[in-house]
C-alpha positions as CSV (number, residue, x, y, z in Angstrom):
1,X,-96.4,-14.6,65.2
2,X,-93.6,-16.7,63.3
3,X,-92.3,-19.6,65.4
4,X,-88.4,-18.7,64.9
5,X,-87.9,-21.9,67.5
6,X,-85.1,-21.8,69.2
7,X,-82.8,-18.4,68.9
8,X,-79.3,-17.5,69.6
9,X,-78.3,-14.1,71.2
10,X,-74.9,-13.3,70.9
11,X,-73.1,-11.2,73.5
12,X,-73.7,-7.8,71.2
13,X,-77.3,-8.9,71.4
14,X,-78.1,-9.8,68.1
15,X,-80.0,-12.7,67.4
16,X,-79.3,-16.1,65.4
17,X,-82.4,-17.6,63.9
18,X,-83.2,-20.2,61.5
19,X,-84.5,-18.9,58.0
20,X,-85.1,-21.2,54.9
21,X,-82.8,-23.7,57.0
22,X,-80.2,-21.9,57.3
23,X,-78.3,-19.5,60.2
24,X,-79.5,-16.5,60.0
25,X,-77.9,-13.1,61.7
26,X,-80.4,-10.5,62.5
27,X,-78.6,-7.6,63.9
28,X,-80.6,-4.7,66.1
29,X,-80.2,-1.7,63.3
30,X,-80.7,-0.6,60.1
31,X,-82.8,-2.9,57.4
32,X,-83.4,-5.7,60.6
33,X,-85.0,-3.2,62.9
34,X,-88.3,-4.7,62.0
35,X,-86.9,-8.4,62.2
36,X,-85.1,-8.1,65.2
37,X,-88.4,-6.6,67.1
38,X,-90.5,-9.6,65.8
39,X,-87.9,-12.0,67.5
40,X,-87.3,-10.0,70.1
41,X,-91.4,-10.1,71.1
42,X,-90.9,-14.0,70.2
43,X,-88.2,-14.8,72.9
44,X,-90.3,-12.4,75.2
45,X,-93.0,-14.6,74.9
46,X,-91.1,-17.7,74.5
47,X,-88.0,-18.1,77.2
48,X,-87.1,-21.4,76.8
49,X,-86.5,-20.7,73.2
50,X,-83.7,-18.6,74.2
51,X,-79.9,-19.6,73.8
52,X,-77.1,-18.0,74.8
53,X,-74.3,-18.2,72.6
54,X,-71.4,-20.1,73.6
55,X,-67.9,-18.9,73.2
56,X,-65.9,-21.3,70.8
57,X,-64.0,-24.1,72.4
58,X,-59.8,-24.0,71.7
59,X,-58.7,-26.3,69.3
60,X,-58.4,-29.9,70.9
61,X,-54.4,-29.7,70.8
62,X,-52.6,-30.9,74.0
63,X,-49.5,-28.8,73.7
64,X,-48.1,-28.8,77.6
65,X,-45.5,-26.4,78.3
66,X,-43.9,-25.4,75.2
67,X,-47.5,-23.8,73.6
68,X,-49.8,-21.0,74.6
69,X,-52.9,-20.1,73.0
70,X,-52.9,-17.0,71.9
71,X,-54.9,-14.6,70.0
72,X,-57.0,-17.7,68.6
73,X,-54.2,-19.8,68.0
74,X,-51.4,-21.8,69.4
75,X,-48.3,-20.5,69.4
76,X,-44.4,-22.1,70.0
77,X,-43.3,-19.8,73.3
78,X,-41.0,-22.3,74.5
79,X,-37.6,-23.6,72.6
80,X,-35.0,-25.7,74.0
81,X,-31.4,-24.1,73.7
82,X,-30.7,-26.4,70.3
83,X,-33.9,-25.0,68.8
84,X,-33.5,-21.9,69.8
85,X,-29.9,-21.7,68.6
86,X,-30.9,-23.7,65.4
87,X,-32.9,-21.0,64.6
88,X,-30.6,-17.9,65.2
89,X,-28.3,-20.1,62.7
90,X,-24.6,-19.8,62.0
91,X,-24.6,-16.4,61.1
92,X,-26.2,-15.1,64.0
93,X,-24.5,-17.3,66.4
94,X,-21.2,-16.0,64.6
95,X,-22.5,-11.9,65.3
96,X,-22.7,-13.1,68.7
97,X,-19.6,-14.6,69.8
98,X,-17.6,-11.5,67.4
99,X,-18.9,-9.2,69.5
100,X,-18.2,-11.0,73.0
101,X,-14.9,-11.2,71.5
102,X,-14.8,-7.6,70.8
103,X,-16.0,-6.8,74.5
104,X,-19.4,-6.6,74.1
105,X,-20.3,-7.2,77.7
106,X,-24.1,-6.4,77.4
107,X,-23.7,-9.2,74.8
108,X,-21.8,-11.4,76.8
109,X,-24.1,-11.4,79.6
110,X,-27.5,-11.7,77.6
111,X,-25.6,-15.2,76.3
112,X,-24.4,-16.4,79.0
113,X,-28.1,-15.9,80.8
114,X,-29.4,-17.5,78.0
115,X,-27.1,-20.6,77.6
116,X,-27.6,-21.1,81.5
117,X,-31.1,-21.6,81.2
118,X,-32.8,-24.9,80.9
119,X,-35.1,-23.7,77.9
120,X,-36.1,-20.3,76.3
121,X,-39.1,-18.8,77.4
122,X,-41.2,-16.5,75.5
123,X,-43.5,-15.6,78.1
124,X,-40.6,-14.5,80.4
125,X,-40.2,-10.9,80.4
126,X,-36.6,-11.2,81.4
127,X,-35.9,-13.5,77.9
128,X,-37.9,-10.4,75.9
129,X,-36.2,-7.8,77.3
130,X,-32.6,-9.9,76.5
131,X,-34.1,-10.3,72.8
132,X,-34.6,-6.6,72.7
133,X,-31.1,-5.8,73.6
134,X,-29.8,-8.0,71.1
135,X,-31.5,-6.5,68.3
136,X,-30.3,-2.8,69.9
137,X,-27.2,-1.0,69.0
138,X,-25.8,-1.6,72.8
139,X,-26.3,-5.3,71.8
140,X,-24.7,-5.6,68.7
141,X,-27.5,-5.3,66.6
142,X,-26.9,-9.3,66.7
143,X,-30.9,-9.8,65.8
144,X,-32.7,-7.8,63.4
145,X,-36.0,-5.7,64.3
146,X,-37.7,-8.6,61.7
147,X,-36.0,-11.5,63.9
148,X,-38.0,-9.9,67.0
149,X,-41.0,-9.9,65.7
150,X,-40.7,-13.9,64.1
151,X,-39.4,-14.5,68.0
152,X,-42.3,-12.8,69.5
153,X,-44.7,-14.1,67.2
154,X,-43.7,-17.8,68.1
155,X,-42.1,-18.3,64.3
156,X,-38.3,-18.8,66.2
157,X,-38.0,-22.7,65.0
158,X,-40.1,-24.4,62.5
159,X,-39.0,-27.9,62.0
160,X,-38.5,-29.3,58.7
């Protein structure tokens, strides 16, 4: 019997094994069926040997408040009115107060909520559903269906 040492299962349970010094993936299937019964017997016979693998530590960023990790990554969810304003730019900004001017109430109200909060919160579902209404046709159509997805995707403010 080879001495694969020691051997990784993954949560699919595959194995990892060391071959010619190098990682190597033997799947349960296919062209490894005969591979993967060999270490299978091996850890069988061998316990200690057997590692399970760990899942892969976040990146070592200290982000506090303003930063969630998400989908493998960390991502802006917080912005202070300036940034958040900095962002939506003159042009925007301009969209908005026309069409409180014009009477847009809806509009109005989604400002005035978000002028009166501290900071901007992505995770908030009250702050997405006020995004959403600003990109509607009730709202103005003040943000664009590509400005939602940058907002929601934690692009809203990248520094220069």
């Amino acid at each position: 019997m080879t001495d694969f040492g020691e051997v990784i299962q993954r949560s699919d349970g595959s194995f990892v094994i060391t071959k010619n010094g190098m990682p190597y993936h033997v799947p349960n299937g296919g062209e490894f069926t005969e591979l993967y019964q060999e270490v299978w017997d091996y850890v069988q016979e061998h316990p200690e040997k057997l590692i399970a693998e760990q899942p892969p530590e976040p990146p070592p960023f200290n982000p506090g408040a303003d930063y969630a990790f998400i989908d493998d990554q960390w991502v802006k969810v917080r912005y202070s009115k300036k940034e958040f304003m900095l962002w939506c730019g003159v042009e925007k900004m301009t969209a908005l107060n026309a069409a409180i001017v014009a009477g847009n109430v809806l509009v109005e109200t989604v400002k005035d909520l978000l002028m009166a909060a501290d900071y901007i919160d992505l995770r908030d579902p009250d702050t997405i559903q006020m995004i959403y209404l600003l990109a509607s046709t009730e709202g103005g159509n003040i943000l664009s269906g590509g400005d939602v997805t940058r907002i929601l995707a934690g692009e809203v403010y990248q520094p220069e």
